[in-house]
N, CA, C and O of each residue as an XYZ file, in Angstrom:
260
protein
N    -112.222    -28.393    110.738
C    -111.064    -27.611    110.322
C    -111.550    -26.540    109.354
O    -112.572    -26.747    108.699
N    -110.940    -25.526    109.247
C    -111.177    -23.942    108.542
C    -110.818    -24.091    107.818
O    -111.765    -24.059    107.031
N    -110.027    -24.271    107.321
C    -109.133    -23.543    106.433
C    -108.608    -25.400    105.945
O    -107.914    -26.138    106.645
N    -109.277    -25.773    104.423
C    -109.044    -26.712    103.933
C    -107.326    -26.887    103.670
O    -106.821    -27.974    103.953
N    -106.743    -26.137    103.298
C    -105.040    -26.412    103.303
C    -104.508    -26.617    104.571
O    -103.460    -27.263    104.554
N    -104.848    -26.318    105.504
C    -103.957    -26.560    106.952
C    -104.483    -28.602    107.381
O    -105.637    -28.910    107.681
N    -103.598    -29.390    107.307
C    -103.720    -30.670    107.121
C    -103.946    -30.812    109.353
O    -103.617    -29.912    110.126
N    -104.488    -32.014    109.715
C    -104.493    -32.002    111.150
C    -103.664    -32.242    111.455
O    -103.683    -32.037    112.669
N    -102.210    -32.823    111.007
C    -100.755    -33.064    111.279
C    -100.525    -32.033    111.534
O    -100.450    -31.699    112.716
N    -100.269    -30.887    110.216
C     -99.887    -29.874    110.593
C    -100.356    -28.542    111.904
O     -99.695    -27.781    112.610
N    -101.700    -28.784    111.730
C    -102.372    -27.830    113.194
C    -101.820    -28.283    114.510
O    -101.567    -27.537    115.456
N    -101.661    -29.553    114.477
C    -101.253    -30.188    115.802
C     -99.331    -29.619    115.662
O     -98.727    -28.957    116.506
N     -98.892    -30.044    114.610
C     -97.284    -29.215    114.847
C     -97.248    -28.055    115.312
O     -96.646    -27.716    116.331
N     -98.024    -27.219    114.448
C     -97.678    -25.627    114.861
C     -98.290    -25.311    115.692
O     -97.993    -24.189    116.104
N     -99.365    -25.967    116.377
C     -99.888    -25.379    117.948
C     -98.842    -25.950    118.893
O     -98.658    -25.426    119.992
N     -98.408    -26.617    118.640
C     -97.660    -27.522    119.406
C     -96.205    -26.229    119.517
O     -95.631    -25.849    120.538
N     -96.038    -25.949    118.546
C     -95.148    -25.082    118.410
C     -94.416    -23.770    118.977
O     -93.297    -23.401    119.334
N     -96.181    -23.126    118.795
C     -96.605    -22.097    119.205
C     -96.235    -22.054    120.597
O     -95.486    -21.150    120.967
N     -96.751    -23.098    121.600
C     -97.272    -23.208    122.520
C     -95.780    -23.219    123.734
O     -95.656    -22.635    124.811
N     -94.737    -24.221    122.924
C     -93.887    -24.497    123.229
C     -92.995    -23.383    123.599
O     -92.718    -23.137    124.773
N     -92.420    -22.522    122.310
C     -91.505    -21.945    122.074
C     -91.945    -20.096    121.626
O     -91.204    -19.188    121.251
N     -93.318    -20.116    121.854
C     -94.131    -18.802    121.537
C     -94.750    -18.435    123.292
O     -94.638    -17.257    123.633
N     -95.295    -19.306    124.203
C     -95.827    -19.223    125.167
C     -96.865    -18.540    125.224
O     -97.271    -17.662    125.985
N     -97.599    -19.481    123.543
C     -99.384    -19.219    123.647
C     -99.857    -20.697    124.292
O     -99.244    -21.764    124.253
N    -100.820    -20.472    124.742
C    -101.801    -21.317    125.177
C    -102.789    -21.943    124.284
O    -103.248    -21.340    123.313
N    -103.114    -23.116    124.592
C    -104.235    -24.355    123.193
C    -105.427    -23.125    123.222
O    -105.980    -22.592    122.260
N    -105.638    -22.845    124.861
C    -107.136    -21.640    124.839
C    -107.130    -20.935    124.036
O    -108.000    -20.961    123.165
N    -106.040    -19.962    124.048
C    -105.427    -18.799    122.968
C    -105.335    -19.408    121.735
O    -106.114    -18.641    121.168
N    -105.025    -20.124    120.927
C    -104.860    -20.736    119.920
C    -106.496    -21.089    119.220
O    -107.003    -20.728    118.158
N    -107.154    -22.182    120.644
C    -108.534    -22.642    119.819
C    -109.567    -21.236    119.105
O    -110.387    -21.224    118.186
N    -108.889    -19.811    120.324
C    -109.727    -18.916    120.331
C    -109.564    -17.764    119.041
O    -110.224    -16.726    119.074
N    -108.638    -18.057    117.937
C    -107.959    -17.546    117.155
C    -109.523    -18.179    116.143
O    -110.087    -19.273    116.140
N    -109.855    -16.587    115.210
C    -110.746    -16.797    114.528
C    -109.472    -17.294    112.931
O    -108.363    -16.764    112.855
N    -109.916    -18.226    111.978
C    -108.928    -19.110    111.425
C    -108.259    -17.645    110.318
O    -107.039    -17.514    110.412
N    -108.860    -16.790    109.509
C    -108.104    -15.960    109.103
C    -107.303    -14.922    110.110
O    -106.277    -14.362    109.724
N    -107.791    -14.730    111.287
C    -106.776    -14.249    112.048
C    -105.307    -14.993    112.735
O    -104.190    -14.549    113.003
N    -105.972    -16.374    112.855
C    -104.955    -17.118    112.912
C    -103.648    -17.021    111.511
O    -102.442    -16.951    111.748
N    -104.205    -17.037    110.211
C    -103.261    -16.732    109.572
C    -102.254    -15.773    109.295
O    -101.120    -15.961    108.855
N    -103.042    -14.308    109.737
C    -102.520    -13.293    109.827
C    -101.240    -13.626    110.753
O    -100.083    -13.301    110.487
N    -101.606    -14.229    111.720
C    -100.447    -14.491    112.725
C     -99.676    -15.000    112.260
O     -98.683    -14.295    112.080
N     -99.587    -16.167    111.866
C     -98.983    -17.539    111.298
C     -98.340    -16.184    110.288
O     -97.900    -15.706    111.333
N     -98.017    -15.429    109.500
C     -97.869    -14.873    108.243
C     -96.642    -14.092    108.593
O     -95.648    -13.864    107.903
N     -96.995    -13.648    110.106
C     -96.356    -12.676    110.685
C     -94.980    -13.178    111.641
O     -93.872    -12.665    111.801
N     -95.467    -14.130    112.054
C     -94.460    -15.034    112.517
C     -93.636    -15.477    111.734
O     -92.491    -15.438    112.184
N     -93.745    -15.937    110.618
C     -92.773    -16.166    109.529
C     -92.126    -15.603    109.290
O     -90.981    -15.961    109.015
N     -92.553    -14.400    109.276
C     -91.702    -13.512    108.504
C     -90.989    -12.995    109.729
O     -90.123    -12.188    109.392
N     -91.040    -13.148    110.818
C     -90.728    -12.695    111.992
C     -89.145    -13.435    111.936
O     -88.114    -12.762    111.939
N     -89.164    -14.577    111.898
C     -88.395    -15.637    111.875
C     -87.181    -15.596    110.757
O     -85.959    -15.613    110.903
N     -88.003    -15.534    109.601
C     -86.902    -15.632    108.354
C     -85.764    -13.768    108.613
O     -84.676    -13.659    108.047
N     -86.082    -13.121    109.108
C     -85.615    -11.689    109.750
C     -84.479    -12.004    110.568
O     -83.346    -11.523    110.550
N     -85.019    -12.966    111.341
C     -83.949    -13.035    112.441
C     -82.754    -13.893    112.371
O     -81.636    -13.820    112.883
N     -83.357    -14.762    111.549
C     -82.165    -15.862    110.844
C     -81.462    -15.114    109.783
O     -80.407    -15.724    109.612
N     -81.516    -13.982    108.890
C     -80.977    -13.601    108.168
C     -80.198    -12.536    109.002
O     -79.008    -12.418    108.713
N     -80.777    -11.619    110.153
C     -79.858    -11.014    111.183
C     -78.688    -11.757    111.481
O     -77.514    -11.546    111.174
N     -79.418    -12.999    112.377
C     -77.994    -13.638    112.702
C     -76.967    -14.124    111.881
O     -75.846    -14.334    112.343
N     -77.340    -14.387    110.319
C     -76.919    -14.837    109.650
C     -75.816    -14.094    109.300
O     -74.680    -14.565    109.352
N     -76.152    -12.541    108.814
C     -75.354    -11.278    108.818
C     -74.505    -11.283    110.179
O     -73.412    -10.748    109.990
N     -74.634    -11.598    111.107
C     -73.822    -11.259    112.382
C     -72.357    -12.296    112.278
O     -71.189    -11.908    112.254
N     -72.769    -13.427    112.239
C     -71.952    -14.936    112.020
C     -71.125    -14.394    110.987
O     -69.916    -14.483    111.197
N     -71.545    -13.768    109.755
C     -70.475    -13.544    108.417
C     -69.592    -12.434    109.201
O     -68.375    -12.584    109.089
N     -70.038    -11.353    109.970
C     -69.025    -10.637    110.689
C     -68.322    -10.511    111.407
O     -67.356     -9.749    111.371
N     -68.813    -11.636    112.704
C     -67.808    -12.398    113.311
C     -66.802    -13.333    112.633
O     -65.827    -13.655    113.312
N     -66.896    -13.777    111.483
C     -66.206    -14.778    110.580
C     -65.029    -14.016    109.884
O     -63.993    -14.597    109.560
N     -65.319    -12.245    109.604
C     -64.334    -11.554    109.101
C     -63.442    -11.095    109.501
O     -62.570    -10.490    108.877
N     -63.558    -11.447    111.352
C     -62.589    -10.746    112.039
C     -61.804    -10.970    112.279
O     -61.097    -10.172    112.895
């Protein structure tokens, strides 16, 4: 493992994750050099917390109508 903070529970969740609901591949994943992997991982987050706060904003406007 690379990157001493990423626990093997957790690598196995978020590839698992990835893989699932991203439609990367374990290949694509093993082939991720580990700071580029984070870059990703960084980007995705923030990808995420965006879209939940979009929808979040959408739900309060449907709620006003």
């Amino acid at each position: 493992m690379a990157l001493s903070h990423d626990s093997l529970e957790n690598r196995y969740r978020t590839d698992f994750s990835l893989m699932k609901h991203h439609n990367l591949s374990l290949t694509e994943l093993d082939g991720l050099i580990p700071w580029e992997r984070e870059i990703y991982l960084t980007l995705l987050k923030q990808y995420v917390e965006e879209e939940n706060e979009r929808i979040k904003q959408q739900n309060r406007k449907l709620g006003n109508m």
